[in-house]
ZATORDREN-829493 format. One record per residue (C-alpha): x, y, z; residue in one letter. Coordinates in pm, 1 decimal. Layout:
! ZATORDREN-829493
+----------+----------+----------+------+
!     east !    north !       up ! code !
+----------+----------+----------+------+
!        X !        Y !        Z !    a !
...
+----------+----------+----------+------+
//
This chain:
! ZATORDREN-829493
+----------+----------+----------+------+
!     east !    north !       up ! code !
+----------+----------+----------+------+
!  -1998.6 !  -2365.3 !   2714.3 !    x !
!  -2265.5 !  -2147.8 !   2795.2 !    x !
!  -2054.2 !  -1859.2 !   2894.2 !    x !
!  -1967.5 !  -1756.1 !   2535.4 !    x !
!  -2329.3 !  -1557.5 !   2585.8 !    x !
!  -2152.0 !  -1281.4 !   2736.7 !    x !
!  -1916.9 !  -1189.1 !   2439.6 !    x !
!  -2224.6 !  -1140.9 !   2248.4 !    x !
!  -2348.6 !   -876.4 !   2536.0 !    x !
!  -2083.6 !   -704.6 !   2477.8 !    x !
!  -2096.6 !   -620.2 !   2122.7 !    x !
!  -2439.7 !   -489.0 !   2206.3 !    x !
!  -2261.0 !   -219.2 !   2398.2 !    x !
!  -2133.4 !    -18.7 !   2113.1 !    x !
!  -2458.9 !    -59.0 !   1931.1 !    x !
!  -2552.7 !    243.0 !   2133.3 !    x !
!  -2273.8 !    490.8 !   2098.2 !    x !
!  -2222.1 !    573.3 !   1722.0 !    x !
!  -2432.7 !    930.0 !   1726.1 !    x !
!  -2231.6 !   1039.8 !   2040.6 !    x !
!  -1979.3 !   1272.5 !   1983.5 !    x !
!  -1771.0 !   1241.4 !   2299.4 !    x !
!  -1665.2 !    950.7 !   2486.9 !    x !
!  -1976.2 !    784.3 !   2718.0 !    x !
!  -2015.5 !    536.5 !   2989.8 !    x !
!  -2258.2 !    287.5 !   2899.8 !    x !
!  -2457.6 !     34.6 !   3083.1 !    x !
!  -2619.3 !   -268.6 !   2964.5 !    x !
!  -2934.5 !   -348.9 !   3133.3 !    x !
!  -2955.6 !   -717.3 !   3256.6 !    x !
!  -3321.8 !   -725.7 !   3217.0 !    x !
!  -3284.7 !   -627.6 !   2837.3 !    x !
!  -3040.1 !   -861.8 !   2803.3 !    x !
!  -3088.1 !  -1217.8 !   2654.9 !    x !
!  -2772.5 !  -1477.4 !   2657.3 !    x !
!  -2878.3 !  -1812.9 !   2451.9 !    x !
!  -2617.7 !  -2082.8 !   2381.7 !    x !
!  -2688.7 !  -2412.4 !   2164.6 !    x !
!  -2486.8 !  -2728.8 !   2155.4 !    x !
!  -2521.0 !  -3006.6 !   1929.5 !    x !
!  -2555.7 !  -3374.7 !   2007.1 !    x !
!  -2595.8 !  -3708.5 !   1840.3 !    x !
!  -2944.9 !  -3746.6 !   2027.6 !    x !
!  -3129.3 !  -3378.7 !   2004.4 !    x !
!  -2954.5 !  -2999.9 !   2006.9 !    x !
!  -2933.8 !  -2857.2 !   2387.7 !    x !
!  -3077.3 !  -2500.3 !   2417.9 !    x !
!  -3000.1 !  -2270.3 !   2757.2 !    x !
!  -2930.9 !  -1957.7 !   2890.5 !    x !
!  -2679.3 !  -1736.0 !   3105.2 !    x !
!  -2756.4 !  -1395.2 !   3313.3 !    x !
!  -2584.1 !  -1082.3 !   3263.9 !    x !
!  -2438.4 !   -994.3 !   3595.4 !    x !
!  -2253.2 !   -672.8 !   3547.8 !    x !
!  -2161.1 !   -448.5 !   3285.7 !    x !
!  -1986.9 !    -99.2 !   3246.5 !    x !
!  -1829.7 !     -1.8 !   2919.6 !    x !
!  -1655.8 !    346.1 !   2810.5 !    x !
!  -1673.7 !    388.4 !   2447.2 !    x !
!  -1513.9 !    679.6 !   2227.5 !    x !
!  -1693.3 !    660.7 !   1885.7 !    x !
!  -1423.6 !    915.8 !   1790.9 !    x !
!  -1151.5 !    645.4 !   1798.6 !    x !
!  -1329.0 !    310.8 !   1800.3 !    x !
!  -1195.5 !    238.9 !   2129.5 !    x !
!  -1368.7 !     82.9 !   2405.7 !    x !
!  -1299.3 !    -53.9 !   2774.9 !    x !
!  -1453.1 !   -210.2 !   3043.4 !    x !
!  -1611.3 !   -531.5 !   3106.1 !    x !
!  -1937.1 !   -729.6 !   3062.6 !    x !
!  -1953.1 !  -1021.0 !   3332.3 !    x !
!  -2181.6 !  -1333.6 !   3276.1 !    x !
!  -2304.5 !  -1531.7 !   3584.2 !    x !
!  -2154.3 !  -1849.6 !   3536.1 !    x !
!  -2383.9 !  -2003.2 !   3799.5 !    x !
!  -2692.8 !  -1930.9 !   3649.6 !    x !
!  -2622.5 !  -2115.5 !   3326.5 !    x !
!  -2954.8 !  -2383.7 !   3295.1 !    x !
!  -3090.0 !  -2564.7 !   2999.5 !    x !
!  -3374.1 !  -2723.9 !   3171.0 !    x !
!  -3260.5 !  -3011.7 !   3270.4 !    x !
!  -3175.9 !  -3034.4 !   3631.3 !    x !
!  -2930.7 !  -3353.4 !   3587.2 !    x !
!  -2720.2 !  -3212.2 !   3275.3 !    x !
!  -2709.5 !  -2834.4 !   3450.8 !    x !
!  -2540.0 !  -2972.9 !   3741.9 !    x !
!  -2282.3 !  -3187.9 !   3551.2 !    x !
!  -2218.4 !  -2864.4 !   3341.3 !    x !
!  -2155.6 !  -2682.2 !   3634.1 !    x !
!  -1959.0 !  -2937.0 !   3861.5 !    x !
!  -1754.8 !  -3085.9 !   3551.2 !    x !
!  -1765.3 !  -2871.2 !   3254.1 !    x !
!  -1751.2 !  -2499.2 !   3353.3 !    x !
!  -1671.9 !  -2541.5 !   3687.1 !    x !
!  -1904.0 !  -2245.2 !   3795.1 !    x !
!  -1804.4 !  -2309.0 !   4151.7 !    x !
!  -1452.7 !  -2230.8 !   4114.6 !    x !
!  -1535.6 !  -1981.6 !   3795.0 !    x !
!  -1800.4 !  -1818.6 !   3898.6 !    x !
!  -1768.8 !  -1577.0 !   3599.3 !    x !
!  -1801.2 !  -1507.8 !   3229.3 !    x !
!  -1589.8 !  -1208.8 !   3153.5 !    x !
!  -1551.9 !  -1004.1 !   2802.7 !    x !
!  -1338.3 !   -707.8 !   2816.0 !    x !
!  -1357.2 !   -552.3 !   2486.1 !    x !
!  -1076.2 !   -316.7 !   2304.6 !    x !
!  -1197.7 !   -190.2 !   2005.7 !    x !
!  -1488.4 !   -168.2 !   1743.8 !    x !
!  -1475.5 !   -204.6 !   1378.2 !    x !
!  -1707.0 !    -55.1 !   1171.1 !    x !
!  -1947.9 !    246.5 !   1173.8 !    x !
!  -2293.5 !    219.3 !   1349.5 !    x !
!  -2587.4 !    412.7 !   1109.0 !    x !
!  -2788.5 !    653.8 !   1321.4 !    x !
!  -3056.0 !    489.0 !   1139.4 !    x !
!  -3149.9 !    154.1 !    979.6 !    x !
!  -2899.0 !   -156.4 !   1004.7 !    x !
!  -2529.0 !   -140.9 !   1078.9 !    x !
!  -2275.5 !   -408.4 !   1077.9 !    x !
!  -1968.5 !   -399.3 !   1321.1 !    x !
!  -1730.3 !   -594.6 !   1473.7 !    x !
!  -1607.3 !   -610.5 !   1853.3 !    x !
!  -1271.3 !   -676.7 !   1927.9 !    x !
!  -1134.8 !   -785.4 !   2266.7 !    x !
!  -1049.9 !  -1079.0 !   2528.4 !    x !
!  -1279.3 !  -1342.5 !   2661.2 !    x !
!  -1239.5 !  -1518.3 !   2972.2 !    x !
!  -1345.6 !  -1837.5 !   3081.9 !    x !
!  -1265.4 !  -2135.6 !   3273.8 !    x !
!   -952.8 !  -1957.6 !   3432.1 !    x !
!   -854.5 !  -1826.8 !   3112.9 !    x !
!   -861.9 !  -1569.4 !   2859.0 !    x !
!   -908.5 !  -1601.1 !   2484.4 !    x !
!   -881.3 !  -1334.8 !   2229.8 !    x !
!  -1205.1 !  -1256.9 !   2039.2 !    x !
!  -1382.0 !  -1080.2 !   1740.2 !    x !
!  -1739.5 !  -1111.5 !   1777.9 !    x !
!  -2009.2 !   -949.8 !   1453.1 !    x !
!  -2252.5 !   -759.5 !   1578.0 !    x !
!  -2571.0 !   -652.8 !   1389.1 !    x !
!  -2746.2 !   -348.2 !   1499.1 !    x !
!  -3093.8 !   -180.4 !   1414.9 !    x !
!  -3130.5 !    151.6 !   1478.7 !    x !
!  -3502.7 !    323.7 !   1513.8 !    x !
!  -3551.9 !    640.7 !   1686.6 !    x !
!  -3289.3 !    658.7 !   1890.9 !    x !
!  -3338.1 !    285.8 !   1997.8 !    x !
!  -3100.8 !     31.2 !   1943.5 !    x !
!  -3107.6 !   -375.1 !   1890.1 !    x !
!  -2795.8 !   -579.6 !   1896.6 !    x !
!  -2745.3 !   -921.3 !   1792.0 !    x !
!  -2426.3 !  -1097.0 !   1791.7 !    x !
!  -2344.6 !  -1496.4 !   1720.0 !    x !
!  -2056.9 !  -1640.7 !   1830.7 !    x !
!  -1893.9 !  -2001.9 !   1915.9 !    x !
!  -1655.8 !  -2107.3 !   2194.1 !    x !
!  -1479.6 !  -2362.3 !   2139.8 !    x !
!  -1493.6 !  -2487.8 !   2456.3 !    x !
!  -1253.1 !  -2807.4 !   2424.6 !    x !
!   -971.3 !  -2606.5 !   2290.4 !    x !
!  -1019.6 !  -2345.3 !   2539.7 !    x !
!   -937.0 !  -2621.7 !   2828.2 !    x !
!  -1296.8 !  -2758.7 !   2940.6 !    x !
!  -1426.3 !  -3085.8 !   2949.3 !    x !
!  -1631.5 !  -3252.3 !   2678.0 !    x !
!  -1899.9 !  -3423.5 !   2815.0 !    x !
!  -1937.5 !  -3690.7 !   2514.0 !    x !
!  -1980.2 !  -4002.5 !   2608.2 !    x !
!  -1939.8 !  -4361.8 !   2445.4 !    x !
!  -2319.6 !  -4345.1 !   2281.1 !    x !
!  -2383.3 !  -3920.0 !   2360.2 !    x !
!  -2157.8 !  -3747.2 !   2097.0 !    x !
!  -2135.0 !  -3377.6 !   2182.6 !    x !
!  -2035.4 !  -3052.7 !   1942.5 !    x !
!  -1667.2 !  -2983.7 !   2075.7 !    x !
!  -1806.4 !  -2544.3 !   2049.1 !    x !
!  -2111.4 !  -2382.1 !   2153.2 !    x !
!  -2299.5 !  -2154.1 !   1943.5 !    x !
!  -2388.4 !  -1803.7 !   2147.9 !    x !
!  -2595.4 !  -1515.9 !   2093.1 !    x !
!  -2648.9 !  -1233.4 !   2295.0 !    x !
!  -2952.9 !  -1011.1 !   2218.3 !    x !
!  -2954.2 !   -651.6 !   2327.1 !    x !
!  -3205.2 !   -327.1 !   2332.2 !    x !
!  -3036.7 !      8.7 !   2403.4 !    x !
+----------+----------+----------+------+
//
């Protein structure tokens, strides 16, 4: 549920790019990197967080076209509470067997300003759980002197992708997870 975090990472990336001329590696810096999901429940909403493990994107603001991969750390996914973290691990993500969160983008729509706020969209596949799961995730940017912030919000619909739903006869649980990745470049 909470691996939908790294999509959002991703559309950080190109958040970065738009004043380049040529093609550019980028990196996204784990440590500047926030992954939040929130899930729903009939008794209170769940709040957590993911680690960005890895990330190396090529991006050609010429052509809109971008490759690589941003990788979440399945096994860090906690909401702090020891109990529900391991059944969301052992039943729900499986982080044992899936120890990843993987977004491998394709494409950006939309122009990021040089300046001031920008509005794009990042195209590409998600995969989780053994699987992947095409994606468009919006991405707002912020651009200050040469400085970048990224925030995108996304759901996973975790059910129809193939995981578990931990509801229960009296616990009701949202059948997606809301995500948002937070980025400074």
């Amino acid at each position: 549920m909470k691996m939908i975090s790294t999509l959002l990472v991703c559309a950080a990336l190109p958040v970065c790019t738009p004043v380049m001329a040529q093609p550019a590696a980028l990196k996204i810096d784990p440590a500047q990197t926030k992954v939040e999901f929130m899930v729903g429940s009939t008794l209170h909403t769940v709040h957590g967080t993911f680690a960005l493990k890895r990330s190396t994107i090529r991006f050609d603001p010429a052509t809109g076209s971008i490759e690589g991969e941003m990788a979440i750390d399945a096994t860090s996914g906690e909401s702090g509470n020891e109990s529900r973290d391991k059944r969301m691990h052992s039943e729900i993500i499986e982080s044992a067997k899936y120890p990843e969160i993987v977004f491998r983008p394709d494409r950006v729509e939309g122009k990021l300003a040089p300046q001031g706020a920008s509005q794009v969209k990042l195209h590409g596949m998600f995969a989780i759980h053994g699987a992947e799961h095409e994606i468009t995730v919006p991405v707002d940017v912020q651009a200050a002197n040469g400085k970048y912030q990224a925030t995108a919000h996304f759901d996973v619909p975790y059910v129809q992708w193939g995981m578990k739903n931990p509801s229960t006869f009296i616990l009701r649980v949202d059948k997606s997870i809301a995500v948002t990745v937070r980025a400074q470049l």
